[in-house]
C-alpha positions as CSV (number, residue, x, y, z in Angstrom):
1,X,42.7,-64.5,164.7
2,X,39.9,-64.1,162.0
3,X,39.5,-60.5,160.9
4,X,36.0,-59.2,162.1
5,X,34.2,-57.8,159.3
6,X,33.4,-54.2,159.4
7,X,30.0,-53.5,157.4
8,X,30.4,-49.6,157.4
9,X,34.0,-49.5,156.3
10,X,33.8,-51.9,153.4
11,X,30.3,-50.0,152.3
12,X,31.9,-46.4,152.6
13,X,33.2,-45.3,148.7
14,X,33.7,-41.9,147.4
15,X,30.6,-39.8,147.8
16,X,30.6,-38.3,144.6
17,X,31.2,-41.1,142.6
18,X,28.6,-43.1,144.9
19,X,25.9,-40.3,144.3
20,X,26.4,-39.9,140.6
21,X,26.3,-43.7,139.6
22,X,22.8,-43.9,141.6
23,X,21.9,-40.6,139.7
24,X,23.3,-41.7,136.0
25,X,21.0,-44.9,136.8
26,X,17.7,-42.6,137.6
27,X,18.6,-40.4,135.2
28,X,18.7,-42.7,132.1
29,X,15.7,-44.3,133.4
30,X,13.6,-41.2,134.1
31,X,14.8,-39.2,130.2
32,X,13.1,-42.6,129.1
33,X,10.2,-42.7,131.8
34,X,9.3,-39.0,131.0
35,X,10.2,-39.6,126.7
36,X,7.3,-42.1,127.3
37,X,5.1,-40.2,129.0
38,X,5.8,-37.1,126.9
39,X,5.2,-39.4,123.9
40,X,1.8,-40.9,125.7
41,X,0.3,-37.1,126.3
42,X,1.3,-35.8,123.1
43,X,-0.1,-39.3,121.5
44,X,-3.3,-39.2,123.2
45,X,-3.6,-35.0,122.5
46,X,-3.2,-35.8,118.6
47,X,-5.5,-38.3,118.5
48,X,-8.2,-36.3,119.6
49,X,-7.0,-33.8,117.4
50,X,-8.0,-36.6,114.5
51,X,-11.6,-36.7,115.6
52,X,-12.2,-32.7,115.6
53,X,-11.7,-29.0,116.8
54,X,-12.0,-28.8,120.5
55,X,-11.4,-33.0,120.8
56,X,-7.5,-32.1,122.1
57,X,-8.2,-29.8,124.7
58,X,-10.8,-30.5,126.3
59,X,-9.6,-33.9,126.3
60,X,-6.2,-33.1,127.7
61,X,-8.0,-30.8,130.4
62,X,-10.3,-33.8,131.5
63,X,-7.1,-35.9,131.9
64,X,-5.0,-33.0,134.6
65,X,-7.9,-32.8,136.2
66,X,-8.5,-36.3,136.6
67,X,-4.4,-36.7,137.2
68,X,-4.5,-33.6,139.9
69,X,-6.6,-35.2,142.5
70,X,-5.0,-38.4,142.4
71,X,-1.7,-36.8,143.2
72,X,-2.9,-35.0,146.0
73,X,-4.0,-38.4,147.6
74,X,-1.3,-40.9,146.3
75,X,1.1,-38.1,148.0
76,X,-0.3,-38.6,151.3
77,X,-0.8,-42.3,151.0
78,X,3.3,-42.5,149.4
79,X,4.9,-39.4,149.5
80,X,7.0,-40.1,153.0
81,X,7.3,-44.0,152.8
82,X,9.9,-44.6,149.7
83,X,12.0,-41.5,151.4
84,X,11.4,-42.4,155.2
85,X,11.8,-46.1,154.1
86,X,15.3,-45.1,152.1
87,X,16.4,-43.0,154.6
88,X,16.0,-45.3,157.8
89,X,17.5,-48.0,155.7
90,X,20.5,-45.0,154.9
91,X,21.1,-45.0,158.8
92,X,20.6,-48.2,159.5
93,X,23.9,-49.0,157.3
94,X,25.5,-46.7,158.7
95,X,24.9,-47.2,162.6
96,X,25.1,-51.1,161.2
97,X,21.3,-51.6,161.7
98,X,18.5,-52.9,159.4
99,X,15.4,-52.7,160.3
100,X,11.9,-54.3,159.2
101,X,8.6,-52.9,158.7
102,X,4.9,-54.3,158.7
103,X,3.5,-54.9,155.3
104,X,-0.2,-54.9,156.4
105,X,0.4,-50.7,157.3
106,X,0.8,-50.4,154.1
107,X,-2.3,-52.2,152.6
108,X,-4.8,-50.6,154.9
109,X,-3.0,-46.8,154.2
110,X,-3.8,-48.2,150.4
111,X,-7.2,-49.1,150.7
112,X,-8.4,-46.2,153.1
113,X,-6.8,-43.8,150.3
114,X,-8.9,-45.4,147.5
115,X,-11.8,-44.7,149.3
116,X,-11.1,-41.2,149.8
117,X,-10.1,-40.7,146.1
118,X,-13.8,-42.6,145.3
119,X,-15.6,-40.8,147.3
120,X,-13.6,-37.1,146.8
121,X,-14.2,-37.4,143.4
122,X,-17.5,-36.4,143.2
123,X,-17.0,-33.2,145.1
124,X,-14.1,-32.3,143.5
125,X,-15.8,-32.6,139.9
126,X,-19.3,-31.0,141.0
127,X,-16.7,-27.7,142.8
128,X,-14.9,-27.7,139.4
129,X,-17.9,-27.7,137.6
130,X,-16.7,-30.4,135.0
131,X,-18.8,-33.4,135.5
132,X,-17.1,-35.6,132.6
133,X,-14.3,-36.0,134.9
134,X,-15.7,-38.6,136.9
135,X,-15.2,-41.4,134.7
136,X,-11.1,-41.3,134.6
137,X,-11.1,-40.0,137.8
138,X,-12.7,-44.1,139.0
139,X,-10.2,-45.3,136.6
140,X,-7.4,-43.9,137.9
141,X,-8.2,-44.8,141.9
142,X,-6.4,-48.1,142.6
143,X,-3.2,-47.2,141.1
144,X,-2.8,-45.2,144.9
145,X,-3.3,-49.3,146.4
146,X,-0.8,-50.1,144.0
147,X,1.8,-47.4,144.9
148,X,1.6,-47.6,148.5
149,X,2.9,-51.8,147.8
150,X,5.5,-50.6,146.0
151,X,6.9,-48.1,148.0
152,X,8.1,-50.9,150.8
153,X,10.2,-52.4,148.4
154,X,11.2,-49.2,146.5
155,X,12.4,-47.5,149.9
156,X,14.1,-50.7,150.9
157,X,16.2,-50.4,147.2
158,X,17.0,-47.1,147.5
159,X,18.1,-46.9,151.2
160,X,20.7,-49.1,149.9
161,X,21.2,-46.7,146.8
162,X,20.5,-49.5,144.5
163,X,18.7,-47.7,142.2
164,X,18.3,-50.4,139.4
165,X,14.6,-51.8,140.6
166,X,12.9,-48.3,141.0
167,X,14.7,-47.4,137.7
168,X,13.3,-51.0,136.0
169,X,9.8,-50.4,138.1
170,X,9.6,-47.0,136.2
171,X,9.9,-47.7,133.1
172,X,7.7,-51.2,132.9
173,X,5.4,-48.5,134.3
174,X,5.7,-46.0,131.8
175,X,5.7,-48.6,128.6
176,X,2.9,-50.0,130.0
177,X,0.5,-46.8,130.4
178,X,2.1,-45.9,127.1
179,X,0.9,-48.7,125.0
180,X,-2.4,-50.0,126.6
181,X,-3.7,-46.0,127.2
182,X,-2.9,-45.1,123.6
183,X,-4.5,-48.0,122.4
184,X,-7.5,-48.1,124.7
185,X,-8.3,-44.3,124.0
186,X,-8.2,-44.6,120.0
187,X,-10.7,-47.7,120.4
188,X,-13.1,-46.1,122.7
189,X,-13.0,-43.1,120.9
190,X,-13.6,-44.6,116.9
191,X,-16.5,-47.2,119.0
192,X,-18.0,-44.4,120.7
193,X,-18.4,-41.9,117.6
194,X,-19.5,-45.3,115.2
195,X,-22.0,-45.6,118.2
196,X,-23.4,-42.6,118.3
197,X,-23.6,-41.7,114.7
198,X,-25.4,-45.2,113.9
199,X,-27.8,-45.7,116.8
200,X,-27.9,-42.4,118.6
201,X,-26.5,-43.4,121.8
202,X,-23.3,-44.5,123.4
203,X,-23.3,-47.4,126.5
204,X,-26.5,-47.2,127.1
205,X,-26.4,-43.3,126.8
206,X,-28.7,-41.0,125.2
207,X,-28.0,-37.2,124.5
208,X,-30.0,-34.0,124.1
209,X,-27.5,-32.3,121.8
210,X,-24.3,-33.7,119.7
211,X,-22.0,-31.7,122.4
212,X,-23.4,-33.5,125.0
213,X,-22.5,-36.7,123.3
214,X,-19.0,-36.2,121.9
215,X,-18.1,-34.5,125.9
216,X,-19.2,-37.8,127.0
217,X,-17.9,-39.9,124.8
218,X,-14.5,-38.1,124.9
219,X,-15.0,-38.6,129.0
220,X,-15.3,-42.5,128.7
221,X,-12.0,-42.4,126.2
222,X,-10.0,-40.9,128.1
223,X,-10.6,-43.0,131.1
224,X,-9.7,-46.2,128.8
225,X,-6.7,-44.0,128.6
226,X,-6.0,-43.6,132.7
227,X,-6.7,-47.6,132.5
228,X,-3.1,-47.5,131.2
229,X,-1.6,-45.9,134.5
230,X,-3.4,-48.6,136.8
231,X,-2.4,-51.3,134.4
232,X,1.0,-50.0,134.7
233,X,1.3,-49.5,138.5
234,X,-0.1,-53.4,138.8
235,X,3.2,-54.4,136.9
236,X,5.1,-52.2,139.0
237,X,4.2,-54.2,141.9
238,X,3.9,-57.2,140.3
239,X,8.0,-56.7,139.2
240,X,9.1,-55.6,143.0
241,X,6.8,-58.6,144.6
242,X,8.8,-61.3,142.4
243,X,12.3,-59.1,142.6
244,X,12.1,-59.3,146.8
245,X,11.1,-62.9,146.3
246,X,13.8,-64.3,144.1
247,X,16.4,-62.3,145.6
248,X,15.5,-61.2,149.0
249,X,16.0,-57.5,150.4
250,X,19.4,-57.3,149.2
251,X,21.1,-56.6,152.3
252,X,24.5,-59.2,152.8
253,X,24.6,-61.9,155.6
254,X,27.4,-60.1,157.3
255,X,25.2,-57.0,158.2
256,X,22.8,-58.9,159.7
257,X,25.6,-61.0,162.1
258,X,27.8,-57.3,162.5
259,X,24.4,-55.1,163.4
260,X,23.1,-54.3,166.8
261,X,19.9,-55.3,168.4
262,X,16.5,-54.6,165.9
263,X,14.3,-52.7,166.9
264,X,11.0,-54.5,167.6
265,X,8.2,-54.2,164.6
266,X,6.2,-51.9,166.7
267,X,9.2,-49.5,167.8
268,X,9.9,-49.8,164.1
269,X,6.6,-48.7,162.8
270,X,6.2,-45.6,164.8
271,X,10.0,-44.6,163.4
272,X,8.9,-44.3,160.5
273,X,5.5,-42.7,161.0
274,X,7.1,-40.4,162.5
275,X,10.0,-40.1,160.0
276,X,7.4,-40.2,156.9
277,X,4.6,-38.0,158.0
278,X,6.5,-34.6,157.8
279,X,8.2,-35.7,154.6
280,X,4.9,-37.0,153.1
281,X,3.2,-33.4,154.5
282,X,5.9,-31.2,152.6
283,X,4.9,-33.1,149.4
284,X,1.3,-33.1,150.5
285,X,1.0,-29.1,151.0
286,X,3.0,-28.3,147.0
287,X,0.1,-31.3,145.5
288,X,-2.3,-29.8,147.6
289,X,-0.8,-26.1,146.3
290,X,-1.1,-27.7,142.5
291,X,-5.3,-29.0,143.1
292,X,-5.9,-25.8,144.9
293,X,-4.1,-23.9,141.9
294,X,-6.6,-25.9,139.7
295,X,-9.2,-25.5,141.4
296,X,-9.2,-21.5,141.5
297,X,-7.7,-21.3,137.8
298,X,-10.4,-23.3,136.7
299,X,-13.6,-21.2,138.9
300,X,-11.9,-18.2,138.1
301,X,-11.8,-18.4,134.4
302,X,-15.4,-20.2,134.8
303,X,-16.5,-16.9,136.6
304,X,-15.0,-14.7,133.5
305,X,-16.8,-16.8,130.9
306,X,-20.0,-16.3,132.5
307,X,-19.9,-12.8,133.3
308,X,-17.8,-12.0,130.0
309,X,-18.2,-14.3,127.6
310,X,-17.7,-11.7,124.9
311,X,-14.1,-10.7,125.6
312,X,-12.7,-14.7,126.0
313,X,-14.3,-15.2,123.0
314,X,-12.6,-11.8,121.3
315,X,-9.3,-13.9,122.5
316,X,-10.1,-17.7,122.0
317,X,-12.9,-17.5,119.6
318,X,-10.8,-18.9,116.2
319,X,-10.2,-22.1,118.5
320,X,-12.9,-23.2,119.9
321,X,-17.0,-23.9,118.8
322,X,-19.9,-21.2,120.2
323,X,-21.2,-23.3,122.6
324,X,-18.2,-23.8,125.0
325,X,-18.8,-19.8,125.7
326,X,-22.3,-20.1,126.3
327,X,-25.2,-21.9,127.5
328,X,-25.8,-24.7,129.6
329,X,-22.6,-26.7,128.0
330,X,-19.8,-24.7,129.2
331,X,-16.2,-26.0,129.3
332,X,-13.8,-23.4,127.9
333,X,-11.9,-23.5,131.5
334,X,-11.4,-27.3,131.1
335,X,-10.5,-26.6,127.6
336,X,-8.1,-23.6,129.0
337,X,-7.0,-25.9,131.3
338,X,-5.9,-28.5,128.4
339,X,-3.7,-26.3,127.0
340,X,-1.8,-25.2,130.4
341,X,-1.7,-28.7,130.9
342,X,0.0,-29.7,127.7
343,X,2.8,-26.5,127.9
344,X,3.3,-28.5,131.9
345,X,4.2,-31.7,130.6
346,X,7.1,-30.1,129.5
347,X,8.2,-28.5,132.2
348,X,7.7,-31.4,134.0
349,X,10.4,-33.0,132.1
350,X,12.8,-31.0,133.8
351,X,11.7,-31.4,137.4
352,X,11.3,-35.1,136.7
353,X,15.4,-35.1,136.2
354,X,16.0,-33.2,139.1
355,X,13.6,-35.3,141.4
356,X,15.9,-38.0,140.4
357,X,19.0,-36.4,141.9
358,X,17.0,-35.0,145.1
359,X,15.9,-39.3,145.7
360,X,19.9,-40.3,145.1
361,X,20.6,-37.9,147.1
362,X,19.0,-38.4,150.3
363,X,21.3,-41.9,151.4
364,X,24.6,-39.7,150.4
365,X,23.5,-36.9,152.4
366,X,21.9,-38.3,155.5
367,X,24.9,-41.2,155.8
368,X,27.1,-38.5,155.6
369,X,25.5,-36.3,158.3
370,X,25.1,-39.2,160.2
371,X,28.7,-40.0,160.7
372,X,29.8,-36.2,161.1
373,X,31.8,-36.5,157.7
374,X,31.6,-32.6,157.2
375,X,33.9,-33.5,154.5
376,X,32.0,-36.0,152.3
377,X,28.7,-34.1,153.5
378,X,30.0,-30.6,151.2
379,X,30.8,-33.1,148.4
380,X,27.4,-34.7,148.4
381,X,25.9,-31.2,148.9
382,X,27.9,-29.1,145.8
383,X,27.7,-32.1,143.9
384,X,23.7,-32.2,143.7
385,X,24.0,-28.4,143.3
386,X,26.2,-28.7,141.0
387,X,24.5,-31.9,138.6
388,X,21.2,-29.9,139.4
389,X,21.8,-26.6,137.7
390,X,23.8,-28.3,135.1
391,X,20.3,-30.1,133.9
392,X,17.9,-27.5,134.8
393,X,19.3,-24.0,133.2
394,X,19.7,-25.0,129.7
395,X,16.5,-26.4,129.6
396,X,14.8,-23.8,131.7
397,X,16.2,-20.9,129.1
398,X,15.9,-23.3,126.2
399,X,11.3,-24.2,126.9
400,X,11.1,-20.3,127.4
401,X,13.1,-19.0,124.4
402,X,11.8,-21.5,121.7
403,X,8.3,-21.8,124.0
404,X,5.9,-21.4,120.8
405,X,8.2,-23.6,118.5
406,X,8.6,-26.9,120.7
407,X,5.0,-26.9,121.3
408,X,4.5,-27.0,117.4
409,X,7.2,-29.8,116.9
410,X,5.0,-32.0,119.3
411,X,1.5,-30.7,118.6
412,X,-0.9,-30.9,116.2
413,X,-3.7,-28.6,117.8
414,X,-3.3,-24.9,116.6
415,X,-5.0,-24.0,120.2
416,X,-2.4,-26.3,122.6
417,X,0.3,-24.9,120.6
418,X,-1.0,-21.2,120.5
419,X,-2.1,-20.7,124.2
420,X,0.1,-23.2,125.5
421,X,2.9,-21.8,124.0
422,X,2.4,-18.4,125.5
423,X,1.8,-19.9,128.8
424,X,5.8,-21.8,128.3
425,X,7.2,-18.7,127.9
426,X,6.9,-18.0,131.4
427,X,7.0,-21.3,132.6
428,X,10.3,-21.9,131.5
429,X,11.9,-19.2,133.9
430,X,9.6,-20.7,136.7
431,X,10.8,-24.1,135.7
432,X,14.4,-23.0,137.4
433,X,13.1,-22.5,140.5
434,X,10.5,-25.0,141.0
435,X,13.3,-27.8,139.3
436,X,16.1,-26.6,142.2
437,X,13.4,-26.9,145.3
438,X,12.9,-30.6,145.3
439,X,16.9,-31.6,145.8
440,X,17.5,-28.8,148.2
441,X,14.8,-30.0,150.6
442,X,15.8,-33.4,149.9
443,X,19.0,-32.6,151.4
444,X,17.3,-30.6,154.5
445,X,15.3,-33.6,155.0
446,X,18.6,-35.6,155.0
447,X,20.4,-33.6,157.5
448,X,17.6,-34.2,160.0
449,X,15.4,-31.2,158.9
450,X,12.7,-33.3,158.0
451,X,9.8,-30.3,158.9
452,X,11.5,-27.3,157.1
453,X,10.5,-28.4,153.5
454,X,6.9,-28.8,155.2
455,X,7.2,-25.3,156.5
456,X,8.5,-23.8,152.9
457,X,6.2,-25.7,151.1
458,X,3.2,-24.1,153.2
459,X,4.8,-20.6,152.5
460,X,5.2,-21.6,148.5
461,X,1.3,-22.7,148.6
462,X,-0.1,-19.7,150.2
463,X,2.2,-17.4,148.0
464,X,1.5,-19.2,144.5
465,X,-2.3,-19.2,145.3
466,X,-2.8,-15.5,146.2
467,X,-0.7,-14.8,143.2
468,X,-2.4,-16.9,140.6
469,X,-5.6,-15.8,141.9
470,X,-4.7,-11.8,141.0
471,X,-3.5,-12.5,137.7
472,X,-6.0,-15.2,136.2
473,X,-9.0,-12.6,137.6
474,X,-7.5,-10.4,134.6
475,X,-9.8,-10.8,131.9
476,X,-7.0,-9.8,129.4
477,X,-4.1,-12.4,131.0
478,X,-7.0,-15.4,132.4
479,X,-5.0,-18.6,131.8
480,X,-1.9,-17.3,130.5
481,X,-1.1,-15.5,134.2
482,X,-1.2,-18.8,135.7
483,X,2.2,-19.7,136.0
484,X,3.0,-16.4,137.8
485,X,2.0,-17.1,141.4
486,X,4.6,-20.0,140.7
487,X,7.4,-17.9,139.8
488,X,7.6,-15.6,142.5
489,X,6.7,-18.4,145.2
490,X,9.2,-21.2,144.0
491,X,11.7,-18.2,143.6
492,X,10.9,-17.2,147.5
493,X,11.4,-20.6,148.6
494,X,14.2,-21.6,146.6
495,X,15.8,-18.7,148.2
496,X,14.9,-19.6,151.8
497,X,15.8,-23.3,151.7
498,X,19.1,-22.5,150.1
499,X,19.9,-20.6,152.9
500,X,18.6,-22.7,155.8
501,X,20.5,-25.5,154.4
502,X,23.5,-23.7,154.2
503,X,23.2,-22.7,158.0
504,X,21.6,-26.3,159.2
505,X,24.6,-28.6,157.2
506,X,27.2,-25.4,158.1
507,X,28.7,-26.3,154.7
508,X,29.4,-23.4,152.5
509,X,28.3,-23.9,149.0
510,X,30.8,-22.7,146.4
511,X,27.9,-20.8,143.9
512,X,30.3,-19.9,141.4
513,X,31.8,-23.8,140.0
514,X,28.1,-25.1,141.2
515,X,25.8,-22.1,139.9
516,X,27.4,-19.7,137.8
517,X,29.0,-21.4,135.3
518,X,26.2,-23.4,134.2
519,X,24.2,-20.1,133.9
520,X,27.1,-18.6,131.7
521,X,26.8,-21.5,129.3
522,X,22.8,-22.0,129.6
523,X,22.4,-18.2,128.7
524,X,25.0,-18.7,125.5
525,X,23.0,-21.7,124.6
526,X,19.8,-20.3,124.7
527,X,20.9,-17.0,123.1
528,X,22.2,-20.0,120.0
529,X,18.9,-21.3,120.0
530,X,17.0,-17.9,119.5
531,X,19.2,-16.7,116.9
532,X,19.5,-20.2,114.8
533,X,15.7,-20.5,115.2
534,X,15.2,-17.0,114.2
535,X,17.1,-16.8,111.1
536,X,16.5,-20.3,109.5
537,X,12.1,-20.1,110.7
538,X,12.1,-18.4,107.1
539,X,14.3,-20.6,105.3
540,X,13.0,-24.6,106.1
541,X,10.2,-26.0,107.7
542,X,9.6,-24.4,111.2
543,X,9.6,-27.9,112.8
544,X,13.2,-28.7,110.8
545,X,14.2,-25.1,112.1
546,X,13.7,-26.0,115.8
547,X,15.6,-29.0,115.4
548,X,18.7,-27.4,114.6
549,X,18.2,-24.7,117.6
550,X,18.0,-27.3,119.7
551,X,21.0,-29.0,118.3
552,X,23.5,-25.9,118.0
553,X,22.2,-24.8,121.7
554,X,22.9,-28.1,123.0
555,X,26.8,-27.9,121.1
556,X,27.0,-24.3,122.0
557,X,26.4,-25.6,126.3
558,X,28.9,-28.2,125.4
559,X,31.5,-26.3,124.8
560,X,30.4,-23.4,127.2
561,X,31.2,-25.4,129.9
562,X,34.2,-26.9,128.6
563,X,36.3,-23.3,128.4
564,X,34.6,-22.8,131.6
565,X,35.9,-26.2,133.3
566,X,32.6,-27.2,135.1
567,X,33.0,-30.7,134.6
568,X,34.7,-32.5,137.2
569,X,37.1,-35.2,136.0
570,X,34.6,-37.5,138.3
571,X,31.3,-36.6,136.5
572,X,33.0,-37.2,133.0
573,X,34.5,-40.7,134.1
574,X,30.9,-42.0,133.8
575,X,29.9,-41.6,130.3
576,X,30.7,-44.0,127.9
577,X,34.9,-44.4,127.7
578,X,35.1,-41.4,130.4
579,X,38.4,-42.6,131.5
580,X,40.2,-41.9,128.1
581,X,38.0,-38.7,127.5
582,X,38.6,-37.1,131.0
583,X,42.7,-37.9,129.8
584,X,41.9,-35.7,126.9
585,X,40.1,-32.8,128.9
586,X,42.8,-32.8,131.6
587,X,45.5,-32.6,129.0
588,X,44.1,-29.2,127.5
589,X,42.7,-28.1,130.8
590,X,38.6,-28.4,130.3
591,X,37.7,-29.7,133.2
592,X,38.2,-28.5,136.5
């Protein structure tokens, strides 16, 4: 008698190991997706800084604001499919189902969201009071058509915790806006200044004043600059549409011929509405928390200029020209903006990492719940904990304690790295807490709380814009109190999910292998970077000087958490030869 096969037994492998080779994958591809990126804004922010003062942050400023809208609609029309998508798929592997869903859902939540991104774009701009927004903000609409395509196949990938395609899909993305942004901003920029200095106008354009013509030509640059996201979210697709062509969904024959009765396409559907819509919601409310924060940063500090241009011009008058204080031309909160902007895309490379291991997470986690497996449910749970705090401490410690000298390794502008580097210094600490939320409420959503992150998130919002509001209002603090209402919310929340997670998944968490110990070496670390940075600033070059603090802090973690055994002989068995250096650790006891 023929063996039957048994789909969920031969698919089951050690959670751990099955967690960390789906993180390693998003991992390497996300350091490189968010290298590019960080290369593409710091790129684009220096060659604006090659045309004049002023060029790089008001450039930079028109770009988040452009970028901050767009999120808040590309989360609704994506934020819940990838993850609904990934973790239906999740279930339906374990319960020995696979379901599909209807492509033209998709399409139509893709072309209604492009309208309302058209359309809110011109209130958004005239609330914000930065009218040379507009153009990037056109530019920048169908990549949320091109995201909601991708996310079918992206969820179908993942749900699987094949991880290669959205890793692939990430970077042909990221090289893509890379290359053709960069390029397209330098060429409109030298065409529009040729333009205007030879003939007076620009397009078509004539100005009253030379501000009005360098704002606008800056405007139309950095829109040739958002071309480079839509090109690369067309390739995205494009890559996905032939990969599910040539090689189909990737699912074996035998789970097909060993699963249970489908679902019909219209049962299917409403799953995962009603799977996606409180996931996409919590993502929805922390964009919506981020445009909102924008939004009052930007008419709050707009309100201080006008009723005080005097004392913002005590603080930022050595950066910027006359006229952004005064008059009809004023744009010192978009320029203010710029430069919170450009101290974010660091921090962002943090929680990019840790978005990584909250998305590899979610099949691990909700298989694992699932099945009951309390067992392999802690190890999936301690493990992202565990990976999560590893990545996010050093990094957290290291942006805040060398805040002012990594802005100046990868700026040119005196102002970006002036203001923006007082606004890292707190940002860094905030970045530990806003880094940690995204896996934990992966994981509620994974244990079935899929409308507790929505319910945290709402909390976070409400707290972070009260906050921010008080602080900015200070005409002494303005933009550098921004990142305050984001501490003490993400701190609250962080908190409060921890715990509910912890009483929902009835897994006790052990804090001190998963928490402590990576604190013990991040603080060491950091403390190493300080005091190398401090003492050899006078000796070489300040950008050679935070080199080496960022070298001896990353040795200095190294071996932190070797005497302190917070490896696990499973996380070192992925790195390059891990099997004969985990033999090494064991034998002098550094790993636990």
């Amino acid at each position: 008698m023929a063996k039957k096969y048994n789909a969920v037994a031969n698919s089951e492998k050690d959670v751990s190991q099955t967690f960390l080779k789906g993180a390693a994958v998003l991992t390497v591809s996300m350091i490189i997706v968010k290298v590019f990126g960080l290369i593409d804004k710091v790129l684009l922010t220096n060659i604006y800084s090659t045309f004049g003062q002023g060029y790089a942050t008001m450039g930079t400023g028109l770009y988040s604001n452009a970028y901050e809208i767009f999120v808040v609609i590309f989360t609704v029309a994506t934020g819940g499919l990838p993850i609904a998508i990934s973790r239906l798929v999740s279930e339906s592997i374990a319960q020995k189902q696979i379901h599909r869903v209807s492509k033209p859902f998709f399409v139509i939540v893709g072309i209604v969201s492009l309208l309302i991104m058209v359309i809110g774009s011109f209130f958004y701009v005239k609330g914000i009071k930065s009218p040379y927004s507009i153009y990037a903000m056109m530019c920048l609409a169908p990549t949320i058509l091109f995201g909601c395509l991708v996310s079918i196949y992206r969820g179908y990938f993942e749900g699987q915790r094949n991880m290669v395609p959205t890793a692939v899909s990430e970077i042909i993305e990221a090289a893509v806006k890379l290359v053709i942004g960069a390029l397209l901003a330098y060429f409109v920029m030298r065409f529009g200044i040729d333009s205007y200095e030879s003939t007076g106008t620009f397009l078509g354009f004539t100005f009253d004043n030379e501000i009005e013509a360098q704002n606008t030509i800056l405007a139309f640059s950095v829109a040739g600059a958002i071309c480079g996201i839509s090109l690369g979210s067309l390739c995205s697709f494009i890559y996905y549409y032939l990969l599910f062509k040539i090689k189909g969904d990737g699912i074996p024959k035998e789970y097909y011929e060993s699963s249970i009765d489908a679902r019909t396409a219209r049962e299917t559907l409403v799953l995962i509405c009603k799977t996606a819509l409180p996931i996409a919601m919590g993502a929805l409310i922390m964009s919506l928390g981020s445009l909102v924060d924008q939004f009052i940063i930007q008419r709050v500090l707009l309100g201080l200029v006008e009723s005080n241009p005097t004392a913002l011009e005590a603080q930022y008058g050595a950066y910027f020209p006359k006229d952004v204080f005064y008059g009809d031309e004023i744009t010192l909160h978009t320029r203010l903006w710029g430069c919170y902007s450009a101290a974010l895309t660091l921090m962002q490379l943090v929680t990019a990492v840790t978005q990584v291991f909250g998305s590899s997470a979610m099949p691990n986690v909700t298989s694992a719940w699932t099945k009951g497996n309390k067992s392999e449910l802690k190890k999936s749970i301690e493990t992202v904990v565990r990976m999560t705090m590893l990545f996010t401490l050093p990094m957290s410690l290291g942006l805040s304690v060398l805040a002012r000298p990594i802005m100046q390794l990868i700026y040119a502008d005196e102002a970006i790295v002036d203001i923006g580097g007082n606004v890292l210094m707190i940002m860094g600490i905030t970045t530990i807490f806003t880094a940690a939320v995204t896996p934990i409420c992966s994981m509620l959503q994974g244990v079935g709380k899929v409308n507790v992150p929505m319910k945290l998130y709402t909390v976070c919002m409400l707290i972070k814009i009260a906050i921010t509001w008080m602080f900015v209002s200070i005409p002494e603090v303005n933009i550098q109190g921004a990142t305050a209402g984001s501490l003490v919310a993400y701190a609250v929340i962080l908190i409060i999910g921890t715990f509910l997670l912890i009483r929902y998944s009835n897994i006790k968490i052990n804090f001190y292998t998963t928490t402590i110990k990576p604190l013990m070496g991040a603080v060491l670390s950091s403390a190493a970077a300080y005091t190398v940075n401090y003492f050899m600033s006078g000796i070489v070059p300040q950008r050679v000087s935070t080199v080496l603090a960022i070298v001896a802090a990353v040795v200095v973690y190294i071996i932190s958490l070797l005497i302190l055994r917070a490896f696990t002989a499973t996380e070192i068995k992925f790195l390059p030869k891990g099997e004969k250096i985990a033999k090494v650790l064991e034998k002098w006891h550094l790993i636990g």
